[in-house]
C-alpha positions in Angstrom: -13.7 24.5 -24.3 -16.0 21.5 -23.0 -17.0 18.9 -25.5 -20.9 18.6 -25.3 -22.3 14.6 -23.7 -24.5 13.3 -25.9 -27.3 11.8 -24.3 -26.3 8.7 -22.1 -22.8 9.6 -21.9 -21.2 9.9 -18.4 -19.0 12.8 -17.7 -15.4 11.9 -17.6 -13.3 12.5 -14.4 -11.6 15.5 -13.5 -8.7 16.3 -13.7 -8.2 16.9 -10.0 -9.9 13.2 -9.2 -7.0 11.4 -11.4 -4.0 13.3 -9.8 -5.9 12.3 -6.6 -5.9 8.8 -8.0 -2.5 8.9 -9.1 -0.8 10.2 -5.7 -3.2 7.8 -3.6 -1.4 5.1 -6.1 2.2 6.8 -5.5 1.9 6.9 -1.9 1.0 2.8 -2.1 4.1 2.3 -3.8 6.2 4.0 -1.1 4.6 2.5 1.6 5.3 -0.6 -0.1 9.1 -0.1 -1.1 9.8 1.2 2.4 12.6 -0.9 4.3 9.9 -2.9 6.1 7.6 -3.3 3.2 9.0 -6.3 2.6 6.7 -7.8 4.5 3.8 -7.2 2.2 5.0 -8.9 -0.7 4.1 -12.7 0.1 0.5 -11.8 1.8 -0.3 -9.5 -1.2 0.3 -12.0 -3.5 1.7 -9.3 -5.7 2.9 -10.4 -9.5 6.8 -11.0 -9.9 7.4 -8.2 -12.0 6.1 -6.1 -9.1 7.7 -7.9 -6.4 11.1 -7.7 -8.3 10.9 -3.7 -8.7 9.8 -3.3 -5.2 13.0 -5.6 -4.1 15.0 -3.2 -6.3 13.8 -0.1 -5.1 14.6 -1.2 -1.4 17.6 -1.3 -2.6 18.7 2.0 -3.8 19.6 4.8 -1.4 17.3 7.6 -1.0 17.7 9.7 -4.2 16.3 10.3 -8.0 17.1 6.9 -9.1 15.1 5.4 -5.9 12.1 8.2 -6.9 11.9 7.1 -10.4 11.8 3.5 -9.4 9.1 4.3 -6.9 7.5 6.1 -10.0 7.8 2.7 -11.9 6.5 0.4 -9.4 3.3 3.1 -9.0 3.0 2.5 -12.9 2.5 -1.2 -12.5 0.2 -1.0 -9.4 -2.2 1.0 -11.6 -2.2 -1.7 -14.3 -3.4 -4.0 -11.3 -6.6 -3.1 -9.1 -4.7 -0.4 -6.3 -7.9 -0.3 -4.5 -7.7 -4.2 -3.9 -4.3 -4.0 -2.7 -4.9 -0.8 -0.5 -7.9 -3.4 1.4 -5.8 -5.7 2.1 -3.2 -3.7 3.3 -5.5 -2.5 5.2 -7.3 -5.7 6.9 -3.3 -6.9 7.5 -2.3 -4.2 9.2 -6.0 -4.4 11.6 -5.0 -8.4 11.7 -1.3 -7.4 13.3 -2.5 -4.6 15.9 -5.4 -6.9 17.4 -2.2 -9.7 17.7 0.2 -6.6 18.9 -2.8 -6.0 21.4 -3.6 -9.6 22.9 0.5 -10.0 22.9 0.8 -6.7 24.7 -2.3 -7.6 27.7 -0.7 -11.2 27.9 2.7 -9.6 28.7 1.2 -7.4 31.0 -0.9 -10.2 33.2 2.4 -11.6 34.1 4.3 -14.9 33.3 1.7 -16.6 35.8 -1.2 -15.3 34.7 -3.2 -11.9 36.5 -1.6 -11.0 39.6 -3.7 -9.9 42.5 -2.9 -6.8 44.5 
């Protein structure tokens, strides 16, 4: 049974938007304990406690006890702002394919610059 709003009371979330929330937050983590993820943890400026789970999670084979570490570095991220973290992952990963792009048409000019048919 729904619990009446009294007036000026904003509905709560469903259910479905915080398992959403939740597996938007899970998927962070994963993509952060990934072998390359490494390479988020300086430019995220991510608190040590996170950083030191992640490191231990990279660790671990694939497996439960590598899940439920994955599961514990998700709890911390949602004690921090996920959305904040997901931006900047975000803006990094724009930042490396523009440099992956002007890398890739500077290899292609030549070592002596554009050559002419």
């Amino acid at each position: 049974m729904r619990r009446r709003l009294l007036p000026g009371e904003t509905e709560p979330p469903s259910k479905g938007s915080l398992k959403r929330g939740a597996l938007e937050i899970r998927s962070l983590a994963e993509r952060l304990a990934a072998p390359g993820g490494a390479r988020w943890d300086a430019p995220l400026e991510l608190p040590d406690n996170v950083t030191d789970a992640l490191a231990m999670a990279r660790r671990l084979p694939a497996g439960s006890a590598r899940a439920r570490q994955v599961g514990y570095v998700a709890k911390l991220l949602r004690k921090l702002d996920g959305e904040a973290i997901h931006r900047r992952m975000q803006e990094l990963e724009d930042e490396h394919r523009l440099e992956a792009r002007k890398h890739q048409r500077g290899a292609a000019d030549g070592p002596h610059g554009k050559i002419e048919p």
